[in-house]
Each structure stands twice: as structure tokens, then as C-alpha cells.
C-alpha positions as CSV (number, residue, x, y, z in Angstrom):
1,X,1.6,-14.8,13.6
2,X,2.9,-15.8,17.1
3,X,6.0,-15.7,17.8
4,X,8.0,-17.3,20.6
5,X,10.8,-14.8,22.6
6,X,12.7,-16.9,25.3
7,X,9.3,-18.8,27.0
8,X,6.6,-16.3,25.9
9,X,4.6,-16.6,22.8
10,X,3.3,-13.5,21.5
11,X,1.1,-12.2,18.6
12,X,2.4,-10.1,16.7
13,X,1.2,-8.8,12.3
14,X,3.3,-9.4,9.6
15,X,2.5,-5.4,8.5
16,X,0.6,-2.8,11.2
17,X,0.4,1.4,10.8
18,X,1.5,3.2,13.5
19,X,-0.5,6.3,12.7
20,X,0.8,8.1,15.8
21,X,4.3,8.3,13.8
22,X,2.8,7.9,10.4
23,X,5.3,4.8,10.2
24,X,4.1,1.6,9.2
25,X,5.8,-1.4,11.0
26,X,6.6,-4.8,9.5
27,X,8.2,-8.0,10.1
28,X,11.6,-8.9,8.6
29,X,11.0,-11.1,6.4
30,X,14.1,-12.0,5.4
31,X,15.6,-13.3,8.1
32,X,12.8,-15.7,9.1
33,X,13.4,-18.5,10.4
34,X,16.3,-17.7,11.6
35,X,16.1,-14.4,13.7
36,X,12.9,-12.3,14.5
37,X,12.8,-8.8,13.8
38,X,10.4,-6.0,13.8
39,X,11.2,-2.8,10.9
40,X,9.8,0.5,10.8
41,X,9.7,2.6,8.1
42,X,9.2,6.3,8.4
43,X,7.9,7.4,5.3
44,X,6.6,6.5,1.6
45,X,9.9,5.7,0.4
46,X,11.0,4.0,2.8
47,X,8.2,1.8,2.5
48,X,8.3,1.1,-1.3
49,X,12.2,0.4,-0.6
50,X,10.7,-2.1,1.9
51,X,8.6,-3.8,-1.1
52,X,11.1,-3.7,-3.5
53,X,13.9,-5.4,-1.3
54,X,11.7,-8.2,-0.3
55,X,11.5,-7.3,3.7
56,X,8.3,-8.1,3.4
57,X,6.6,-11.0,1.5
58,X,3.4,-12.5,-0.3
59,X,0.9,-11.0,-2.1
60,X,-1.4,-10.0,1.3
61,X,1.6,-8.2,3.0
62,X,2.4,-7.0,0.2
63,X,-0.5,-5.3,-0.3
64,X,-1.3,-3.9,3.3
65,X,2.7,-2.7,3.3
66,X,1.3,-0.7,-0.3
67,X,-1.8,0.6,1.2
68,X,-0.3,1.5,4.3
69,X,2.7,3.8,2.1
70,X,0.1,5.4,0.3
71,X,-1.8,6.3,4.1
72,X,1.8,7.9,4.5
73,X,1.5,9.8,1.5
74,X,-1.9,11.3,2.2
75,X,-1.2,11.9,6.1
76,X,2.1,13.7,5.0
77,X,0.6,16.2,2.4
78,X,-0.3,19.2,4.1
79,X,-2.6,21.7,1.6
80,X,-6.5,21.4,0.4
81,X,-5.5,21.8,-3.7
82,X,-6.0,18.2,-5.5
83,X,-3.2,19.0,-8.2
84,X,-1.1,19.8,-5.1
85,X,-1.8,16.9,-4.1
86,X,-1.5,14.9,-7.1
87,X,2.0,16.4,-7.5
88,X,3.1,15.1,-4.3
């Protein structure tokens, strides 16, 4: 998607992973057209919430934003036992 800011169009994805920060970042859905706005969520839940509340939208995004919470589930677990791991 590009979006314009003042003059400048820019590129920018609707849903990216930040692995650095294990934070997935997304674009407010919500507010489109209207305002432009960049969300990062900082863990699993924070990410479902994002789902669940409509930030983001359409089955595509929707599915990255799922796939990228569950990346923040896996990078969070610390431990080698699966039922650990399954548990968390």
C-alpha cells in the first residue's frame, strides 16, 4: 500500500514482524480513510486482541496478523520440552 504523508508517498504493509522486538506491526485499519496510523503489538495477546477488534482487516491480513502472533508465541517460549511448550 502507498501512502501519501504531506508530499511524499511511501510504501508501507498492511501487517510486517518486527522480529528484533518480537512485535508484529500493522496498519489501523479502522480509521482508514480518514487518518493513517501504524500499531504495534507486543505480544500474542495483544495481537489476537488486534484480530478480534477489527484493527486489522480481510482474510490476507488477517491471516499474516495470525501467523505472525503465533511467531510470537514460539520466539517467546524459552525451554526444549514439547508439552512445555504445548502448555504455553
Amino acid at each position: 500500500m502507498h501512502v501519501r504523508i504531506g508530499r511524499q508517498r511511501r510504501p508501507f504493509r498492511t501487517v510486517t514482524f518486527e522480529a528484533a522486538h518480537n512485535r508484529v506491526e500493522l496498519i489501523e485499519q479502522r480509521w482508514l480513510p480518514h487518518r493513517f496510523a501504524i500499531v504495534a503489538t507486543r505480544d500474542d495477546r495483544a495481537t489476537a486482541a488486534a484480530i478480534r477488534d477489527m484493527t486489522v482487516r480481510g482474510a490476507g491480513a488477517i491471516g499474516a496478523t495470525a501467523a505472525y502472533g503465533l511467531a510470537q508465541v514460539v520466539r517467546a517460549f524459552r525451554g526444549s520440552d514439547r508439552r512445555a511448550f504445548a502448555k504455553h
